[in-house]
N, C-alpha and C positions, 0 to 999 in steps of 0.2 A: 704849474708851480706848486700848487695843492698835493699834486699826488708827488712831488719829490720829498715834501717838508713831511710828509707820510713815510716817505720808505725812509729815510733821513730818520724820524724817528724810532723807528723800527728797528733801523739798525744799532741806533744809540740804547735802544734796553736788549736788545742779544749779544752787545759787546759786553760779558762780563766781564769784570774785575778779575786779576788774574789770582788774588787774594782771599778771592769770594767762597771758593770753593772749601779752604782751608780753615777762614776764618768761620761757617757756617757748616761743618762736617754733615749735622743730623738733621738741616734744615732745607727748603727748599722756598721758592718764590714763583709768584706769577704776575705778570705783565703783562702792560696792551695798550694799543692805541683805539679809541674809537674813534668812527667819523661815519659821514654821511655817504650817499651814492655815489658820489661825485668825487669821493677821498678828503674831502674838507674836516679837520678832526673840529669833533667838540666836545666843549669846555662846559663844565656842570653836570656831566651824564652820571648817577646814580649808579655804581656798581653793589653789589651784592654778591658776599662770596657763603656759598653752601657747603656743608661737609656731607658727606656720602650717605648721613641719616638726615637728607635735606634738611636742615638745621640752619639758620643764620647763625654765621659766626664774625663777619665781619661786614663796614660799610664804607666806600671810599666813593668821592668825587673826583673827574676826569680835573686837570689842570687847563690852561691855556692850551697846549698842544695835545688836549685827547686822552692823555695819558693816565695809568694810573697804577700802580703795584700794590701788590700784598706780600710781605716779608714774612720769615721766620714763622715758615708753613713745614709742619711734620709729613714725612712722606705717605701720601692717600690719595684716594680722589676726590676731587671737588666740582664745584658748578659753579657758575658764575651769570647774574639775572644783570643785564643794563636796561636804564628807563631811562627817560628824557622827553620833555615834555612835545607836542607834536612828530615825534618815532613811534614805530612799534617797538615794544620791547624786545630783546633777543638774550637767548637763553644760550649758553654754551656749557655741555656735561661731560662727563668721565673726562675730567682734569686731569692726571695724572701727573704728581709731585713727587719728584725725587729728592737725596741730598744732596745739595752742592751745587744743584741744578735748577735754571729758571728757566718759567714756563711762557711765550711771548704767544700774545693772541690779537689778529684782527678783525675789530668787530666792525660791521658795517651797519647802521641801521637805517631801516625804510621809512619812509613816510607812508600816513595809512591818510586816510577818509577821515573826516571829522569827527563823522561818525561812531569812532572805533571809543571804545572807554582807555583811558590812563589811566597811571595809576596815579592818586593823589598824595599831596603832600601833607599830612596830620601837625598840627600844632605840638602837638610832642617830637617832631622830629626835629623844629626848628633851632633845638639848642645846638644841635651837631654843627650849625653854620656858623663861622667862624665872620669878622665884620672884615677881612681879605676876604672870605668867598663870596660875598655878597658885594662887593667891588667889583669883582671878577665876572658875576651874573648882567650883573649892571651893564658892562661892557661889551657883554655880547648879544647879536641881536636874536640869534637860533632859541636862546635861553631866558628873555624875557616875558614870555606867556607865565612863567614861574610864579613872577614875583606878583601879577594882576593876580592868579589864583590864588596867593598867600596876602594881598589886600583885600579880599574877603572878608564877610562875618566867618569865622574862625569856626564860632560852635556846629558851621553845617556847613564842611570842606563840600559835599555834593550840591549846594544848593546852585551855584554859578552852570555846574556841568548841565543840570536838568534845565536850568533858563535857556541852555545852547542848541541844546540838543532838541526842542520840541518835544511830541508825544510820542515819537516813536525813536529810540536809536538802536544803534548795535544789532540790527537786523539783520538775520544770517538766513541759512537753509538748505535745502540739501532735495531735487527729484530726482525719483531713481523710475527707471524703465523697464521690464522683466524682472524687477529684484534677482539682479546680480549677484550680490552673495549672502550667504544666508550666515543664522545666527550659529554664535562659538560653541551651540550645544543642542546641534537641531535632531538628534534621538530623543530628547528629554520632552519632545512636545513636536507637534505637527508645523513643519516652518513651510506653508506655503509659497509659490511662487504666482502671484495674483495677477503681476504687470503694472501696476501703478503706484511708487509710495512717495509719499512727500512729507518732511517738517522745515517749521517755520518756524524761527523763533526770534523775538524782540523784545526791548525794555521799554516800559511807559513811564514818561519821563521821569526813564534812570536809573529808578530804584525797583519797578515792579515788570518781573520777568515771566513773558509767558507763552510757552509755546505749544504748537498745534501740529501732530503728522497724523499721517492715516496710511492705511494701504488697505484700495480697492482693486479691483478686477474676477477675473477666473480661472480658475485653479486648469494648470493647463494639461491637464493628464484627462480630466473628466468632466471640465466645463462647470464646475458648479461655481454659482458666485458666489461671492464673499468680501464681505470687509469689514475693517475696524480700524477704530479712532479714537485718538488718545490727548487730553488736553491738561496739560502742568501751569501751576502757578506757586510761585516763589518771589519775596522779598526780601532787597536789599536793607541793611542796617548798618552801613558805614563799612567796615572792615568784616562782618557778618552777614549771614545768610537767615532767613525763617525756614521749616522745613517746609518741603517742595508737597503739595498735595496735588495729587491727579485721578483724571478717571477715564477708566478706557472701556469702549463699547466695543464688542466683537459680534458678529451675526454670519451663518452661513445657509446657504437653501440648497438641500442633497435632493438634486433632482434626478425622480424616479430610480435613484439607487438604494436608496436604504428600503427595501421590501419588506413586507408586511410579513411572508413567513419568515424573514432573518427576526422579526421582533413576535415571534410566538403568534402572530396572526393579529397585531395592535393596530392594522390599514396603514392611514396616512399617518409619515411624522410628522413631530412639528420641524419647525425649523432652528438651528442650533445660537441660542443665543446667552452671552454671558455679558457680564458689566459685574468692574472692579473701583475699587476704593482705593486707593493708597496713599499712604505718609513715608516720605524718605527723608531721614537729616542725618546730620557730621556733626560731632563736638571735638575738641581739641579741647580734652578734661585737663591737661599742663602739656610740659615741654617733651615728657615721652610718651604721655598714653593718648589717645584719638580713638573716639568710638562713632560708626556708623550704621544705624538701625534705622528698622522702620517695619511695616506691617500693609498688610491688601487684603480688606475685606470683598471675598468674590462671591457672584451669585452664577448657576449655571443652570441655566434652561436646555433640556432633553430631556424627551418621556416627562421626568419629573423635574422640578427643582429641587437642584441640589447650592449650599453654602457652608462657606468654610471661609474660615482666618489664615494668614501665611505670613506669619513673623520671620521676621531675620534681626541679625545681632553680629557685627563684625569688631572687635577689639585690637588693635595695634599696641604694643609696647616698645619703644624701642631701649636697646640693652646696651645702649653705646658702644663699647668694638667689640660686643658680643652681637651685634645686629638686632634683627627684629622680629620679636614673637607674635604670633595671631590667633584668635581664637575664632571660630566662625559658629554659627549655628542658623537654620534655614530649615521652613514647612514650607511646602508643595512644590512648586517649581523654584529654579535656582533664581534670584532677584535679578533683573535686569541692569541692577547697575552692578553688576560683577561683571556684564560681558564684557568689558573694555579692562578688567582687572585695574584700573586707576593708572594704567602705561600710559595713554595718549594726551598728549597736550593740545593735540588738533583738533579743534569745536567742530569742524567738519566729521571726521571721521567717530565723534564722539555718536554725533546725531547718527552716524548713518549704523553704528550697533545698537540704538535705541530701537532703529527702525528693525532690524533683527529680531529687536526682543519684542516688537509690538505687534512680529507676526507667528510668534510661539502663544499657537492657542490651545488651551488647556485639552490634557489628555484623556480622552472620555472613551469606554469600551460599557460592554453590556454584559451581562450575565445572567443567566436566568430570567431573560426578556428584560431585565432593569439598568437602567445605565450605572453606570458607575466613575468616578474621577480619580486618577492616577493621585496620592498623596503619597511623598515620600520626607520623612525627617533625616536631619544630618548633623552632625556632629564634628568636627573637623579643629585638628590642631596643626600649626605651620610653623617654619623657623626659616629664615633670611636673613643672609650674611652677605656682603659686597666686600672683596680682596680685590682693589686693583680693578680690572677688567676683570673680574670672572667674580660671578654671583652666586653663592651655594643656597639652594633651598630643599627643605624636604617638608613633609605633610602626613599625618594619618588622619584617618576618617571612620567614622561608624553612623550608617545611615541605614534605615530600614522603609519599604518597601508594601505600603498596600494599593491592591488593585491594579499591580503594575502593569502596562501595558506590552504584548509583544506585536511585532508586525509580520505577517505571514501571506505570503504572495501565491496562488492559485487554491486558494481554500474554501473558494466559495463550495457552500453544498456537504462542505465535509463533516460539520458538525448537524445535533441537532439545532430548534431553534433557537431563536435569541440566545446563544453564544456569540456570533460572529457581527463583528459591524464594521461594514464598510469604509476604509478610510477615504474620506471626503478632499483630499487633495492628491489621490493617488491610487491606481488601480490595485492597492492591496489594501489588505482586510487586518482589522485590531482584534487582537484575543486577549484577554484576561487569566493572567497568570494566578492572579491571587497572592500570597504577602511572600515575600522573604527578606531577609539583611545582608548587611553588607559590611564587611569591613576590611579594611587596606589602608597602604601607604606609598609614596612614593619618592624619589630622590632625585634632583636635578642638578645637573650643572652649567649654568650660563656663561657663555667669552662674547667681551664686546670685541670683534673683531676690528671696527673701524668703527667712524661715525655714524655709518648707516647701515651696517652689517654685521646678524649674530647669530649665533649655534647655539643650539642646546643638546645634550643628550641625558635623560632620564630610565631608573630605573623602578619598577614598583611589583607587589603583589598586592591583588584583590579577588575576592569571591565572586563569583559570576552565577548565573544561568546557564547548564546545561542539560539538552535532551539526553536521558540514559541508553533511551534506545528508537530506533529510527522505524519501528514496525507499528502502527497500530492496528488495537484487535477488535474495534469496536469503535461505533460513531461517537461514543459518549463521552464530553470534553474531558470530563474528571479526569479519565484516564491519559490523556495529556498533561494535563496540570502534575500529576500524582507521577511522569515521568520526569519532570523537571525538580532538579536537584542541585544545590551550592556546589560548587568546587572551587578550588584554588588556582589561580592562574597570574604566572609572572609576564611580566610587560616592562618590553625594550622601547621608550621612545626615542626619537631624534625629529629635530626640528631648525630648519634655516628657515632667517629672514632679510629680505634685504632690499636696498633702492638701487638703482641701474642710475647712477648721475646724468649722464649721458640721452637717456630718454625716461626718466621719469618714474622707472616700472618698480611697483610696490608689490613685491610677491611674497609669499609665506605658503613653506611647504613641512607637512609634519607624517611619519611614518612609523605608526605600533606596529611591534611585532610581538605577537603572544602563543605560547607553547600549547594551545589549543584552542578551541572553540568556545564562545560564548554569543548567549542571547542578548543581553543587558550591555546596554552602552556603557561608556566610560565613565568615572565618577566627574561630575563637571567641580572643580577646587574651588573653593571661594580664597583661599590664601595663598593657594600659588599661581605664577606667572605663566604658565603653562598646562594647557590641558586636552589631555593624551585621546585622539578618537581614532580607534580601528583602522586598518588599511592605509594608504597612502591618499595625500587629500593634499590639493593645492586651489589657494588663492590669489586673482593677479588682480589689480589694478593698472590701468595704464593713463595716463592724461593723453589728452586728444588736442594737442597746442592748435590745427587749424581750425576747431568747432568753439575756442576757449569764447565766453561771451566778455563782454566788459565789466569788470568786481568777479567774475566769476570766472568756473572752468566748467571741464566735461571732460569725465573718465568714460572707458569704458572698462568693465566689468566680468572676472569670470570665477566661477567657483566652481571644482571638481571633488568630489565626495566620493569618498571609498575607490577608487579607480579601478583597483584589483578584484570587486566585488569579495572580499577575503569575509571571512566569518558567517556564509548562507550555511544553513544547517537542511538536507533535504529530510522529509517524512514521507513515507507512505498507508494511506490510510487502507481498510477494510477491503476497501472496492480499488482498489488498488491506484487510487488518485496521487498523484507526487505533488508536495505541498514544497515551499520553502519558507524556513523560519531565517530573518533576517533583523541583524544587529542596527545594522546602520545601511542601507537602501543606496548604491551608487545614481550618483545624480551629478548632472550638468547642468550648470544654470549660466545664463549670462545676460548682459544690459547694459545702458548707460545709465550716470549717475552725470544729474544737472547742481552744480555747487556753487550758492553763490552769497 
């Protein structure tokens, strides 16, 4: 009977007016029923309608029968947030509103674990309720948790949640097995494949957030072990956050590979250890601008100790239907919370590109028997426009480059000493280029195809790294360095993404194509949604429905890098040894991921 007085109303908000269209030329509407698993609509559900600069614009309650409309909507896209107290909330986007035209949606929502946080009702919002709607609440039973939370002391809406919940709730996490796929920018730093990573993370009662991953194991090309661990703490403040402060410990022991005459004759090394600092916060300075900074005081143990600061600074403005400008700026490596560029809503997948970035450990080469650390500055301006289904963005950049790292595969022996240092997750060897810049830009164009389905194709120039000439005349690096030289180089990308409904499969495949050769990865973007690496590269998740545990799941995992091996540059040195200088290193990885 439920599920008739569902379609029943369903069909009463898609039978428009036959007047509707004429009488509202330039406008458009959107409708919905909401209800539960089971099709039971309910009554009190919180709608929230967004406009395409996720902006609240509007706030409506379901009625008796679930329902609820938004009138005399300009033609755009929109989102639309439902909450209700004991549901998970559910989110629905690229709305598309026409004129004349109404939009009808059915929203189902889940029930979660008690566990899960709601979102609460603030004493500022209680004026919206009307003394019908509170009749109405009154009467139904799905929707009286409401009114126990609004009999509260008022001034600490959290205080009830934390008495409920104990000392621990909202407990998530995420082990992975082989580290399956590796991080959105793994030229820019050494992304191991160890075998073991895990985070946890949970709130103590409620307000104090703190989570714990690591990835242990050994590197599995050369055995060396390695690990590092990273531990975040962050507090809640009502509708606000404190900024998140962490610290991450890395350690690796290169066993019997890094040789005494690769370091000028220094014996034993030590072993590779660094420990970092960091502060990352969000302000939302008004309704268009949002600023996201933060800074990582890092220490690095080799040969010597080396330290350095690594600020960032990202700036949002938005231009209303001029869209959205960004400013970025960023020392040493690119900040880990860009790897997810702020697309995913899924705390799962969020953590598991944390776990990416926790295995990007810093870039260390030697020279002249001394070690040395990759520091690179950048510069970076972006623009973001959303038409409809299709997102225009473009980007320029100016970053420059000391100590940069190259990676070069059969070279042992080919230099003199302490030039060459073994890379410690991988039978190839790090060389020190020494500084150069960089500057570029590029231009994309996004189509949401479907709900779970998109394309891009982008277009850019950037300066690279290239060798002038493929002969060397002598063992001595200089004259390598002193061959490599800037050049100009256009870059074609394309990129699909998508979900298989059907079974699950979450894949992302992306393809540069560049009118020559370069040494020097891609620039990684902090302001755009895309970011362009060499050759053809595909990512798959898949869920594993017979392994799923209970709260939980299990994917399995695979990431494909450079596939076509495209951009090896070969050298031949003196004694006539054939080296290869490589951009981005073709690698297979795969695993499972424990979510739960």
């Amino acid at each position: 009977m439920h599920v008739r007085m569902t379609t029943a109303v369903l069909l009463a908000l898609v039978s428009v007016p036959a007047g509707y269209a004429a009488s509202n030329p330039l406008t458009g509407s959107i409708a919905g029923i909401v209800s539960n698993t089971v099709g039971i609509p309910q009554m009190g559900a919180t709608v929230l309608l967004f406009n395409k600069l996720e902006r609240q614009i509007a706030r409506v309650l379901t009625d008796d029968r679930g329902s609820f409309t938004f009138d005399s909507l300009p033609s755009d896209v929109y989102s639309v947030r439902v909450t209700l107290a004991s549901f998970m909330p559910a989110i629905r986007s690229n709305i598309g509103v026409q004129p004349g035209l109404r939009r009808v949606l059915s929203i189902n929502l889940a029930g979660v674990l008690s566990t899960i946080e709601l979102v609460y009702s603030l004493p500022v919002h209680q004026g919206l309720m009307s003394e019908d709607w509170k009749w109405t609440l009154r009467s139904a039973l799905a929707t009286r948790p409401i009114l126990r939370v609004l009999s509260q002391d008022a001034k600490d809406p959290l205080k009830q949640l934390r008495a409920s919940q104990g000392m621990f709730s909202h407990t998530r996490g995420v082990v992975k097995l082989s580290a399956g796929d590796s991080t959105s920018a793994p030229t820019l730093g050494s992304a191991p494949d160890l075998g073991t990573a895990f985070a946890v993370a949970t709130s103590i009662y409620g307000a104090n957030n703190v989570e714990v991953s690591g990835n242990v194991g050994y590197a599995s090309s050369n055995g060396n072990p390695a690990a590092s661990f990273r531990t975040s703490f962050s507090r809640d403040f009502g509708a606000a956050r404190s900024p998140e402060l962490a610290v991450t410990m890395r350690q690796i022991f290169a066993t019997g590979q890094v040789t005494g005459r690769m370091l000028s004759g220094q014996g034993d090394v030590p072993m590779f250890r660094s420990m970092a600092i960091s502060m990352n916060d969000r302000m939302q300075v008004n309704d268009n601008l949002a600023v996201q900074y933060g800074a990582t005081l890092e220490s690095v143990q080799f040969l010597q100790r080396l330290n350095y600061l690594s600020p960032y600074a990202k700036l949002s403005y938005a231009l209303d239907e001029f869209g959205v400008v960004e400013f970025g700026y960023s020392s040493g490596l690119p900040p880990t919370q860009f790897y997810t560029n702020g697309t995913s809503q899924d705390e799962s997948e969020v953590q598991q590109q944390q776990l990416n970035g926790l295995s990007t450990f810093p870039r260390v080469s030697v020279r002249g028997g001394r070690a040395h650390v990759q520091r690179a500055e950048n510069f970076e301006l972006g623009l973001r426009k959303k038409m409809g289904s299709y997102t225009i963005s473009a980007g320029a950049y100016k970053e420059s480059f000391n100590n940069a790292v190259l990676t070069a595969m059969g070279a042992d022996g080919a230099f003199g000493p302490g030039e060459l240092l073994p890379d410690m997750f991988s039978t190839a060897s790090l060389f020190n280029a020494g500084r150069y810049r960089n500057i570029g830009y590029m231009a994309a164009l996004t189509q949401q195809l479907t709900d779970n389905w998109s394309a891009t194709v982008g277009y850019g120039n950037a300066g690279v790294l290239e060798a002038v000439k493929d002969q060397l005349q002598t063992e001595d690096a200089a004259e390598l360095r002193s061959a490599l030289q800037t050049r100009r180089r256009h870059q074609a990308t394309m990129q699909l993404a998508g979900l298989l409904e059907q079974t699950g499969t979450r894949f992302t495949t992306t393809y540069q194509f560049m009118n020559g050769k370069a040494l020097t990865p891609g620039h990684f973007y902090m302001t755009q949604r895309i970011n362009p690496q060499q050759g053809l590269n595909v990512q798959v998740r898949q869920p594993l429905p017979f392994f799923s545990m209970r709260g939980g799941k299990v994917e399995a995992t695979a990431d494909i890098r450079n596939i076509l091996a495209q951009g090896y540059q070969p050298m031949t040195t003196v004694t006539g040894r054939r080296l290869q200088l490589v951009p981005s290193p073709r690698a297979l990885r795969g695993g499972l991921a424990f979510i739960f």
